[in-house]
Structure formats: structure tokens, C-alpha cells
C-alpha positions in Angstrom: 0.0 0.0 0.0 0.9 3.6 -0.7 0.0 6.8 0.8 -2.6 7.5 -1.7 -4.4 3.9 -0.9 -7.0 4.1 1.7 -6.6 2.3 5.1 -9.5 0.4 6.2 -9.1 -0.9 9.5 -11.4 -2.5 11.3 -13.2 -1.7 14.9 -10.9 -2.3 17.7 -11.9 -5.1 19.7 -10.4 -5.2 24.0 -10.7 -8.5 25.5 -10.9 -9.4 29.4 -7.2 -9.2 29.8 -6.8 -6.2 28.3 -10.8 -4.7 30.4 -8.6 -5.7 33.6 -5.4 -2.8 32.3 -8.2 -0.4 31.8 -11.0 -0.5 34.3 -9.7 -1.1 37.8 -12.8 -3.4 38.3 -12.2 -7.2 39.0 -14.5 -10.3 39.3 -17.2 -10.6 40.8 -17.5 -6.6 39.9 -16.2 -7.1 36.4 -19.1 -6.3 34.6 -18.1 -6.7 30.8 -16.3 -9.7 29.6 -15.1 -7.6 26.1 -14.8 -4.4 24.2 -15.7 -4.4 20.7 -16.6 -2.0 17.6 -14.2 0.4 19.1 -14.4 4.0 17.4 -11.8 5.9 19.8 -14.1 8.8 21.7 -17.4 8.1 19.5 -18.5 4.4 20.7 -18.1 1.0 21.6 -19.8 -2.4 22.4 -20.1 -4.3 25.6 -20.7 -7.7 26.0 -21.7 -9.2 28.8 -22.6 -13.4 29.3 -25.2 -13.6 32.3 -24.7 -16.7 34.0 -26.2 -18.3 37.5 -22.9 -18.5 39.6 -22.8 -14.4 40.1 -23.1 -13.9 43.4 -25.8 -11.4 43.1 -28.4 -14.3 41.9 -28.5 -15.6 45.3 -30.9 -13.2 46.5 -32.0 -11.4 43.7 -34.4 -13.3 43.3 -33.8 -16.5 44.5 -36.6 -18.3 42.7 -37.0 -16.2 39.7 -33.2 -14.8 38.5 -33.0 -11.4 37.5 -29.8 -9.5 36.7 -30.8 -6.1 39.2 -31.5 -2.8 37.3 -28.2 -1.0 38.6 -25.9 -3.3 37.7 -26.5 -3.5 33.8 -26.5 0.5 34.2 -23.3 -0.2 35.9 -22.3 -2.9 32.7 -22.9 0.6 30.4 -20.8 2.7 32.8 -17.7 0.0 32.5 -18.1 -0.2 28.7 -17.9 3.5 28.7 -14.6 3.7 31.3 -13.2 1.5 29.4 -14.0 3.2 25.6 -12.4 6.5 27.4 -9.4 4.8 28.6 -8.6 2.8 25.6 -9.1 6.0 23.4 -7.0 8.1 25.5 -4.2 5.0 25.5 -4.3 5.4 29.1 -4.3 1.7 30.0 -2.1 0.6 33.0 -2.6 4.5 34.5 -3.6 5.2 37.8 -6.7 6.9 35.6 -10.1 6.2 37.1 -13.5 6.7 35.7 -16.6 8.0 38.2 -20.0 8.2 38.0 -21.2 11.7 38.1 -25.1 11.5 37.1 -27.4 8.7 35.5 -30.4 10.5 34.2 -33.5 8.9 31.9 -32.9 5.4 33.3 -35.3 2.9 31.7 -35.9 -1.2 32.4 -37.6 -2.4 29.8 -37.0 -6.3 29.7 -35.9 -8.5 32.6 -32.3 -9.7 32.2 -31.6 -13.6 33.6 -28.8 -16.5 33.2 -28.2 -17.4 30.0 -28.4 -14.0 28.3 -26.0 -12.0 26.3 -26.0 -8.7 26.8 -25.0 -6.6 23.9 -24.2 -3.2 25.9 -23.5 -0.4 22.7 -22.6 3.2 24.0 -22.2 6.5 22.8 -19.8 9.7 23.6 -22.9 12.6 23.8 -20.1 15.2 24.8 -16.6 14.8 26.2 -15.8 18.4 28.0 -12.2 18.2 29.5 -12.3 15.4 31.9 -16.7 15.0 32.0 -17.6 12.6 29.7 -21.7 12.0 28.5 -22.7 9.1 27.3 -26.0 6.9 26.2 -26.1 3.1 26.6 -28.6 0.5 26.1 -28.3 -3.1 27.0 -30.0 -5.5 24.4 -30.6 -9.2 24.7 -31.0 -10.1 20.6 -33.2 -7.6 19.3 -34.7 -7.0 22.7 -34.0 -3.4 24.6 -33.6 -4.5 28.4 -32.1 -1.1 29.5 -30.8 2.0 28.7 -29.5 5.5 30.6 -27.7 8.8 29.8 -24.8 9.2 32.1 -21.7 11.4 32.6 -18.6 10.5 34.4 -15.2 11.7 35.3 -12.0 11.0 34.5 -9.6 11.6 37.2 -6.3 10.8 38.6 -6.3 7.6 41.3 -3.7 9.5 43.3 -6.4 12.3 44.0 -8.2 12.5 47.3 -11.9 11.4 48.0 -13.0 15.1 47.1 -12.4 14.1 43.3 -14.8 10.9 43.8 -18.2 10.9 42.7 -20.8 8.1 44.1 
């Protein structure tokens, strides 16, 4: 190839190995298992594999499974951290992502072992270190969830003042 032949490359794709150098999340609170369709600070797919040995299953509910509401919100909000870190080539950093609103929160489908969440997000607006974004979590065709958030990104080393909730 030359200079004057077009490049087409395809969507980046982050693995679990490569999740664990960008979000500082670990198992059980690990809530993405890859990264993929990665357009650097546009968007980015999560994927998620439900299954019935997450500890959360054991009372929620115990005779009807359901994934609760606030973690698939939290599912979006890793996929996002982990879009902003991976565009900013800030993996291995002491970097941290934080949650700084959820607005227009909706549950629309119950989520249970044996799904697949597909978990595509959106940049809305990146403002210095404030970061907006939309996600929905989908399992085939089926909208489960979806929310408008913003988070932070912020230095580790920084005290609790820089933290949001």
C-alpha cells in the first residue's frame, strides 16, 4: 500500500485481559467480559454473558433470576470507562473513571442466566475530563435497559473530594 491507498481498518476489539489494564474493576464486579466496535471517543460495544454463579443471583431473586436494574446501568458505565481509557491510551494508568449523574434510566425487559447482553454506548459530549454518554443493553433484538450518564475522569492518586458516588 501507498500513501494515496485508503486504510480500512477494522473496529478495535479489548478482550478481558486487556478490560482488567483499563477499568480497575475485578471479578465478581467485572461487569463486561469484552470491548468491541471500538471508534476511539465516539462508541463502543459491551458484552456481557449472564450466567447463575454471580453472586448477586442468590438473592435477587432466589426463585425467579433477575440480573438487578443497577448493575446492567453499571455494565454501560464499564463499557464506557473502558471506551475513554482505551481512546485516551491510558491503559495501566492510575486513571479512574466515576460516576457523576445517571439521568432517563429505563428497564424495559428482565435480564436472567443465559443472556448476552449486547451493551453499545455512545460519547454525547466529552468536556475536559466530563464525559456524557448513552447506553442500552439489548438481549438479541430486545432493549432490556438504557440510561444517559456522565462520568469523570480523574487521577487515582487524587483524594476522595475528586470521587463521585
Amino acid at each position: 500500500m501507498n500513501e494515496h491507498t485508503p486504510q480500512h481498518t477494522a473496529p478495535e476489539a479489548v478482550d478481558i485481559e486487556g478490560l482488567k489494564r483499563l477499568l480497575p474493576h475485578r471479578p465478581p464486579f467485572l461487569l463486561i467480559d469484552r470491548l468491541t466496535e471500538i471508534h476511539r471517543r465516539q462508541s463502543a460495544v459491551g458484552w456481557k454473558a449472564v450466567t447463575i454463579n454471580e453472586p448477586h443471583f442468590l438473592g435477587h431473586f432466589p426463585d425467579y433470576a433477575v440480573m438487578p436494574g443497577v448493575l446492567i446501568v453499571e455494565a454501560m458505565a464499564q463499557a464506557a470507562g473502558a471506551l475513554v481509557v482505551h481512546s485516551l491510551d491510558l491503559q495501566d494508568s492510575n486513571r479512574k473513571v466515576y460516576f457523576m449523574t445517571i439521568d432517563r434510566a429505563r428497564f424495559r425487559r428482565p435480564v436472567t442466566p443465559g443472556d448476552l447482553l449486547r451493551i453499545p454506548v455512545t460519547v454525547v459530549r466529552n468536556r475536559g475530563p466530563v464525559w456524557k454518554f448513552e447506553g442500552k443493553a439489548y438481549v438479541g433484538k430486545d432493549l432490556c435497559a438504557e440510561a444517559e450518564y456522565s462520568a469523570m475522569l480523574t487521577d487515582a492518586t487524587l483524594g476522595d473530594s475528586a470521587k463521585g458516588a
